[in-house]
VEXDREN-899728 format. One record per residue: x, z, y of N, C-alpha, C, O in turn; residue number from 1; residue in one letter. Coordinates in nm, 3 decimals. Layout:
REM residues N
+---------+---------+---------+---------+---------+---------+---------+---------+---------+---------+---------+---------+-----+------+
|    n_c1 |    n_c3 |    n_c2 |   ca_c1 |   ca_c3 |   ca_c2 |    c_c1 |    c_c3 |    c_c2 |    o_c1 |    o_c3 |    o_c2 | seq | type |
+---------+---------+---------+---------+---------+---------+---------+---------+---------+---------+---------+---------+-----+------+
|       X |       Z |       Y |       X |       Z |       Y |       X |       Z |       Y |       X |       Z |       Y | NUM |    A |
...
+---------+---------+---------+---------+---------+---------+---------+---------+---------+---------+---------+---------+-----+------+
END
This chain:
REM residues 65
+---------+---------+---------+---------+---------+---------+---------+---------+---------+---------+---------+---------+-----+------+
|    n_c1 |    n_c3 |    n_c2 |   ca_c1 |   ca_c3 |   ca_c2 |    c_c1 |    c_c3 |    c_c2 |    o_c1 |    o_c3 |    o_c2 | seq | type |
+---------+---------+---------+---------+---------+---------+---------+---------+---------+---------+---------+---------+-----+------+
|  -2.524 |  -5.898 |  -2.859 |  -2.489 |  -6.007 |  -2.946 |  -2.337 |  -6.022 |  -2.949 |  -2.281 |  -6.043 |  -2.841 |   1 |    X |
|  -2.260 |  -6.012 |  -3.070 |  -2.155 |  -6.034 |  -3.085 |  -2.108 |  -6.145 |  -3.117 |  -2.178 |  -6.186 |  -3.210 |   2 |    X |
|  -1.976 |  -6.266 |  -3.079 |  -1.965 |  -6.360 |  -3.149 |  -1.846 |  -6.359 |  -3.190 |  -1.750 |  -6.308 |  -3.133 |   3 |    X |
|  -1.848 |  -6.433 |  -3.322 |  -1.663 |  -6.412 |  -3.410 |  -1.593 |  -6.471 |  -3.308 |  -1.631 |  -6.548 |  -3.220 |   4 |    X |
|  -1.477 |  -6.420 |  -3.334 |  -1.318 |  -6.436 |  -3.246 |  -1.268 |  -6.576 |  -3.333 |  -1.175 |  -6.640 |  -3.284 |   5 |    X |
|  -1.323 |  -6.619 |  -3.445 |  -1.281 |  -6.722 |  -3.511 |  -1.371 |  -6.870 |  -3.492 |  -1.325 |  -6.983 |  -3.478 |   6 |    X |
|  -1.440 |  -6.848 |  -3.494 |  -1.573 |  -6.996 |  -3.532 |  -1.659 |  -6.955 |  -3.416 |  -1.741 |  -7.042 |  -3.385 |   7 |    X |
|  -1.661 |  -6.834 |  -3.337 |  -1.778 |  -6.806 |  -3.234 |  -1.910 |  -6.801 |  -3.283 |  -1.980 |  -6.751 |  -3.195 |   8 |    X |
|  -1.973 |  -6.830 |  -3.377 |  -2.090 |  -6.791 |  -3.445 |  -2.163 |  -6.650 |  -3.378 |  -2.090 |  -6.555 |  -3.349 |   9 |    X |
|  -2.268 |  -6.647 |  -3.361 |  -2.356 |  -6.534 |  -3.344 |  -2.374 |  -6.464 |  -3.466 |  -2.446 |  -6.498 |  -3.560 |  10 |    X |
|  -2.285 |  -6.337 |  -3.453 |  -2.252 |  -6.254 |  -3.603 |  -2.380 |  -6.142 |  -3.639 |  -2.454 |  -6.087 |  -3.558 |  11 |    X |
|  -2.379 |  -6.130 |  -3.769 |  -2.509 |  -6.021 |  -3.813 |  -2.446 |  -5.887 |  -3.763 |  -2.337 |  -5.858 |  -3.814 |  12 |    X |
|  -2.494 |  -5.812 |  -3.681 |  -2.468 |  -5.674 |  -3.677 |  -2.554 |  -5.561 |  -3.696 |  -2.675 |  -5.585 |  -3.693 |  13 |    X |
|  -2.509 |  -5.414 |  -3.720 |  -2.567 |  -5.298 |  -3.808 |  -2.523 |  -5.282 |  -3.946 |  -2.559 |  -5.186 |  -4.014 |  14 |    X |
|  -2.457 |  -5.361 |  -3.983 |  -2.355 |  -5.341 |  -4.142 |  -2.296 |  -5.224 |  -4.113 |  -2.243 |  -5.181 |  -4.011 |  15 |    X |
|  -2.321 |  -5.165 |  -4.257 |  -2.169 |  -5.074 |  -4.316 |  -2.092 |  -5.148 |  -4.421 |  -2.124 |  -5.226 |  -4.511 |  16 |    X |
|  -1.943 |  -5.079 |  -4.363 |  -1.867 |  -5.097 |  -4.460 |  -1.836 |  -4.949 |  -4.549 |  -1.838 |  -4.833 |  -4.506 |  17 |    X |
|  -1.806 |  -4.997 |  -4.682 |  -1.818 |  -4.853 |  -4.767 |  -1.730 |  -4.843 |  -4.867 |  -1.718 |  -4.946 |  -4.934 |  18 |    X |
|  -1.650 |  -4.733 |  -4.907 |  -1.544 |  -4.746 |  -4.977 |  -1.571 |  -4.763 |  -5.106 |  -1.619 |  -4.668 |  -5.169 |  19 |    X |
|  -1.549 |  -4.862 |  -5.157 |  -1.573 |  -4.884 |  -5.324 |  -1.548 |  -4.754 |  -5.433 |  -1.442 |  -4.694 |  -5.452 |  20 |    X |
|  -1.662 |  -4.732 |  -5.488 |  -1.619 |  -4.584 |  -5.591 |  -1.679 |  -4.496 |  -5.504 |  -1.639 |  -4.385 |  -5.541 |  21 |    X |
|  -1.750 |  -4.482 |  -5.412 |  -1.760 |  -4.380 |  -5.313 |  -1.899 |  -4.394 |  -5.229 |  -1.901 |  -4.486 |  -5.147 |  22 |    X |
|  -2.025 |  -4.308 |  -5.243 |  -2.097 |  -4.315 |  -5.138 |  -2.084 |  -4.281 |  -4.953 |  -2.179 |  -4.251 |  -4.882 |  23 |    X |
|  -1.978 |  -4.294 |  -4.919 |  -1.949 |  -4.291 |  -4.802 |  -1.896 |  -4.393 |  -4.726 |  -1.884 |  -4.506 |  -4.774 |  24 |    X |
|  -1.855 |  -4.363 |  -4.590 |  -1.858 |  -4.490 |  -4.510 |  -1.727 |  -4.461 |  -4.463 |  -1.648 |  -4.392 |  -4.529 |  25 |    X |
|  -1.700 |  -4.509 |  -4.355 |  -1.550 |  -4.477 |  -4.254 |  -1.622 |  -4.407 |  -4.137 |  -1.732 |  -4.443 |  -4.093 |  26 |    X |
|  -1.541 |  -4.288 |  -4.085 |  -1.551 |  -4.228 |  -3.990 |  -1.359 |  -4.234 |  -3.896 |  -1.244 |  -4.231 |  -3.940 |  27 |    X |
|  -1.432 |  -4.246 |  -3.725 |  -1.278 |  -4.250 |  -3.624 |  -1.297 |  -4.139 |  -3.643 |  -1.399 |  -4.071 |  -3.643 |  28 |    X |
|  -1.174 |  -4.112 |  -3.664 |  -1.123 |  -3.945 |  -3.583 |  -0.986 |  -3.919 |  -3.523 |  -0.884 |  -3.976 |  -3.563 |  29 |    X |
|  -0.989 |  -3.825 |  -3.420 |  -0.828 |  -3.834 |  -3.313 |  -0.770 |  -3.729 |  -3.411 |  -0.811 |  -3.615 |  -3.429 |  30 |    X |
|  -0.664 |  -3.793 |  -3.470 |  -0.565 |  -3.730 |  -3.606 |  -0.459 |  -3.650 |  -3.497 |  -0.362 |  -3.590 |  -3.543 |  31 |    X |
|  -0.481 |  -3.655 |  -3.358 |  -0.362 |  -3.611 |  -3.258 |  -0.366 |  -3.485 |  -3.251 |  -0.269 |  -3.438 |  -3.192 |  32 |    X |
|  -0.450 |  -3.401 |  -3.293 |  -0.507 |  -3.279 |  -3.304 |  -0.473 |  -3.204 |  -3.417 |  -0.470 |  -3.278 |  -3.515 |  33 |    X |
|  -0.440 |  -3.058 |  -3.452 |  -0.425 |  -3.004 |  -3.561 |  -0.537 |  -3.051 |  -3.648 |  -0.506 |  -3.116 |  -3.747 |  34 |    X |
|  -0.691 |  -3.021 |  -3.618 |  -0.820 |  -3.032 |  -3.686 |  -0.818 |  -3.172 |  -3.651 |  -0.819 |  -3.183 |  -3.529 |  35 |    X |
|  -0.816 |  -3.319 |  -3.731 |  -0.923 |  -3.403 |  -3.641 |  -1.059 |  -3.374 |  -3.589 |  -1.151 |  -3.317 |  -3.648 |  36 |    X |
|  -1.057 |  -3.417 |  -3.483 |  -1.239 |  -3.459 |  -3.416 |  -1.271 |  -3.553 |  -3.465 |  -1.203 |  -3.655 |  -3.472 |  37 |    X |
|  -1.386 |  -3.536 |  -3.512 |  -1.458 |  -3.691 |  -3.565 |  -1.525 |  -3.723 |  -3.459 |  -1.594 |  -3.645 |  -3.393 |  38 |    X |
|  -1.502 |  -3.882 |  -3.429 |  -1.543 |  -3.933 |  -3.298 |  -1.680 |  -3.995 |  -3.300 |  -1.786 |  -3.961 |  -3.247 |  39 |    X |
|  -1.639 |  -4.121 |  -3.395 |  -1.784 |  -4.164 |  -3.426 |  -1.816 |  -4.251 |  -3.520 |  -1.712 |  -4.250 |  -3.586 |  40 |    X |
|  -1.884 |  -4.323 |  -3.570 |  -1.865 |  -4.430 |  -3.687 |  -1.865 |  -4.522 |  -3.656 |  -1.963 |  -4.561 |  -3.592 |  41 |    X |
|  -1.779 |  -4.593 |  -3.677 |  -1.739 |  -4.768 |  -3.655 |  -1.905 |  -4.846 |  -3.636 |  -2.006 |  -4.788 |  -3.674 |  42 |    X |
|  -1.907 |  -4.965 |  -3.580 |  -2.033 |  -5.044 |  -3.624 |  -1.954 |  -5.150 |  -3.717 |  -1.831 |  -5.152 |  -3.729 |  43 |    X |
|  -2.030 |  -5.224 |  -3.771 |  -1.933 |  -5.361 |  -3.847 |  -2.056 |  -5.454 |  -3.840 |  -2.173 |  -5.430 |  -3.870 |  44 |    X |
|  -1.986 |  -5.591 |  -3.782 |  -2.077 |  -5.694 |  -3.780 |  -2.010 |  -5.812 |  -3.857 |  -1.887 |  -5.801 |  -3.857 |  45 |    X |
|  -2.054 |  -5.919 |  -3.921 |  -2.024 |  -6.014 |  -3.995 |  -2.082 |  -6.118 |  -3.951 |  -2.184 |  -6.125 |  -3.883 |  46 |    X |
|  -1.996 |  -6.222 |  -4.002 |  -1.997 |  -6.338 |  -3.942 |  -2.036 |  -6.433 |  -4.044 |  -1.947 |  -6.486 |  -4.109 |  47 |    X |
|  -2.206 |  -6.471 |  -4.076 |  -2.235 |  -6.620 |  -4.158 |  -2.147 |  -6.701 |  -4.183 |  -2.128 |  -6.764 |  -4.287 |  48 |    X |
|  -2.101 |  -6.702 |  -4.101 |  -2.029 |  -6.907 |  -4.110 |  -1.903 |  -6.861 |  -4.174 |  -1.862 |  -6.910 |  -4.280 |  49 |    X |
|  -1.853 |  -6.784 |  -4.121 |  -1.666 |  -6.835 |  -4.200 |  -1.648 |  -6.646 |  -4.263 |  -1.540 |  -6.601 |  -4.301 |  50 |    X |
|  -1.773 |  -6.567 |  -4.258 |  -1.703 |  -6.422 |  -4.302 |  -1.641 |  -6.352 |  -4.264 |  -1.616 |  -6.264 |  -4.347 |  51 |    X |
|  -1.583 |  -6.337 |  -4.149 |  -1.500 |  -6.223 |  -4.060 |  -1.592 |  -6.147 |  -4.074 |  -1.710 |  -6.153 |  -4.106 |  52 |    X |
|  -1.485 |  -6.035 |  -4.032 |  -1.570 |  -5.920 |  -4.051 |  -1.537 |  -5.802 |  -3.925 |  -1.429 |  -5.749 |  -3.951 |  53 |    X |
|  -1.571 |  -5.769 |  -3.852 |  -1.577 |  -5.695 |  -3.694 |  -1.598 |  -5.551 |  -3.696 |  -1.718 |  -5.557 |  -3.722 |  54 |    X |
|  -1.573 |  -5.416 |  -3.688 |  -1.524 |  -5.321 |  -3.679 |  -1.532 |  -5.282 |  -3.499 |  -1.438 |  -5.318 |  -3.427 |  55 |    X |
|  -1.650 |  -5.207 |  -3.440 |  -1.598 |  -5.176 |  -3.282 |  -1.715 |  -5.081 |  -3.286 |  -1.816 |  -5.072 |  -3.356 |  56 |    X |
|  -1.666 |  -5.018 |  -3.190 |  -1.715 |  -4.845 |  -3.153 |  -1.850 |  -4.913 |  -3.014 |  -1.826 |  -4.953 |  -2.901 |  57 |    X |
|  -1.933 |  -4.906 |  -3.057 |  -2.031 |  -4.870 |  -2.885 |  -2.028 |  -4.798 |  -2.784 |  -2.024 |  -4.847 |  -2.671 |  58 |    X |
|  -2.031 |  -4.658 |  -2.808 |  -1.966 |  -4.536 |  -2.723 |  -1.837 |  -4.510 |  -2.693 |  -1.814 |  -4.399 |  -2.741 |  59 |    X |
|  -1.755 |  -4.546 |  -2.648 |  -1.579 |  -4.554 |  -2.606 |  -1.547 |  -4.444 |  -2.505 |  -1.439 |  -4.421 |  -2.451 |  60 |    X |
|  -1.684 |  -4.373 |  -2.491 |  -1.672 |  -4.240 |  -2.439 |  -1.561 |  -4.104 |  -2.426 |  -1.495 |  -4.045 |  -2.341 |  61 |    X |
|  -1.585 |  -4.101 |  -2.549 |  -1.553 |  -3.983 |  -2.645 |  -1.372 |  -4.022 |  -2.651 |  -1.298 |  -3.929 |  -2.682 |  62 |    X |
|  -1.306 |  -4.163 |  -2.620 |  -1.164 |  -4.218 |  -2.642 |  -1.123 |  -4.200 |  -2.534 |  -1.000 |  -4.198 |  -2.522 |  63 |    X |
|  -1.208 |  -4.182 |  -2.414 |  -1.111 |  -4.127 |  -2.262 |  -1.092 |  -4.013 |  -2.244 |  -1.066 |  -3.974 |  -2.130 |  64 |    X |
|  -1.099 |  -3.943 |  -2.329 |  -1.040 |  -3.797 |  -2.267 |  -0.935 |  -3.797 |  -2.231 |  -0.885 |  -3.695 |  -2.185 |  65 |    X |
+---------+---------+---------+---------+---------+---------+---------+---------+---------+---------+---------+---------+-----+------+
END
Protein backbone atom coordinates (compact mmCIF):
# COMPACT_ATOMS: atom_id res chain seq x y z
CA UNK A 1 0.00 0.00 0.00
CA UNK A 2 1.31 3.21 -1.07
CA UNK A 3 0.36 6.61 0.41
CA UNK A 4 0.69 10.18 -1.42
CA UNK A 5 3.62 12.31 -0.18
CA UNK A 6 0.89 15.10 -0.43
CA UNK A 7 -2.67 14.40 1.29
CA UNK A 8 -1.40 10.70 2.49
CA UNK A 9 -4.41 9.05 0.91
CA UNK A 10 -4.15 5.30 0.20
CA UNK A 11 -3.20 5.61 -3.63
CA UNK A 12 -4.60 3.24 -6.60
CA UNK A 13 -1.67 1.21 -7.76
CA UNK A 14 -0.83 -1.02 -11.11
CA UNK A 15 -1.40 2.09 -13.52
CA UNK A 16 0.44 2.77 -16.64
CA UNK A 17 1.54 5.73 -17.76
CA UNK A 18 1.69 6.00 -21.70
CA UNK A 19 3.00 8.32 -24.13
CA UNK A 20 0.27 10.16 -25.92
CA UNK A 21 0.33 9.25 -29.86
CA UNK A 22 1.99 6.05 -28.94
CA UNK A 23 1.06 2.47 -27.84
CA UNK A 24 3.86 2.19 -25.46
CA UNK A 25 4.79 2.81 -21.99
CA UNK A 26 8.16 4.10 -20.25
CA UNK A 27 10.91 1.78 -19.78
CA UNK A 28 14.41 2.58 -16.95
CA UNK A 29 17.35 2.00 -18.63
CA UNK A 30 21.27 2.63 -17.39
CA UNK A 31 22.07 5.20 -20.44
CA UNK A 32 25.83 4.79 -18.61
CA UNK A 33 26.55 2.12 -20.99
CA UNK A 34 27.34 2.29 -24.76
CA UNK A 35 23.99 -0.10 -25.36
CA UNK A 36 21.44 0.90 -22.61
CA UNK A 37 20.22 -2.07 -20.37
CA UNK A 38 16.72 -1.95 -19.94
CA UNK A 39 16.15 -2.34 -16.30
CA UNK A 40 12.62 -2.47 -15.72
CA UNK A 41 9.26 -0.70 -16.01
CA UNK A 42 8.32 1.91 -13.69
CA UNK A 43 5.00 1.00 -11.55
CA UNK A 44 2.71 4.28 -11.32
CA UNK A 45 0.23 4.68 -8.62
CA UNK A 46 -2.34 7.58 -8.29
CA UNK A 47 -3.74 9.29 -5.84
CA UNK A 48 -7.98 9.78 -5.61
CA UNK A 49 -8.04 12.67 -3.52
CA UNK A 50 -5.74 15.40 -4.85
CA UNK A 51 -4.14 13.34 -8.24
CA UNK A 52 -0.47 12.91 -7.72
CA UNK A 53 0.85 10.75 -9.53
CA UNK A 54 3.89 8.16 -8.20
CA UNK A 55 6.44 6.54 -10.48
CA UNK A 56 8.80 3.70 -8.28
CA UNK A 57 10.57 0.58 -9.33
CA UNK A 58 9.74 -2.72 -6.95
CA UNK A 59 12.89 -4.59 -7.84
CA UNK A 60 15.88 -2.00 -7.01
CA UNK A 61 17.92 -5.00 -7.66
CA UNK A 62 19.11 -4.65 -10.94
CA UNK A 63 20.31 -0.47 -9.62
CA UNK A 64 23.09 -2.00 -7.28
CA UNK A 65 25.40 -3.17 -9.44
Amino acid sequence: MRKCLRCQTEMIEDCDLKVQGAGYGLILANSQKIFAERLCKPQVAVCPNCGEISMYIDDTSKLKR
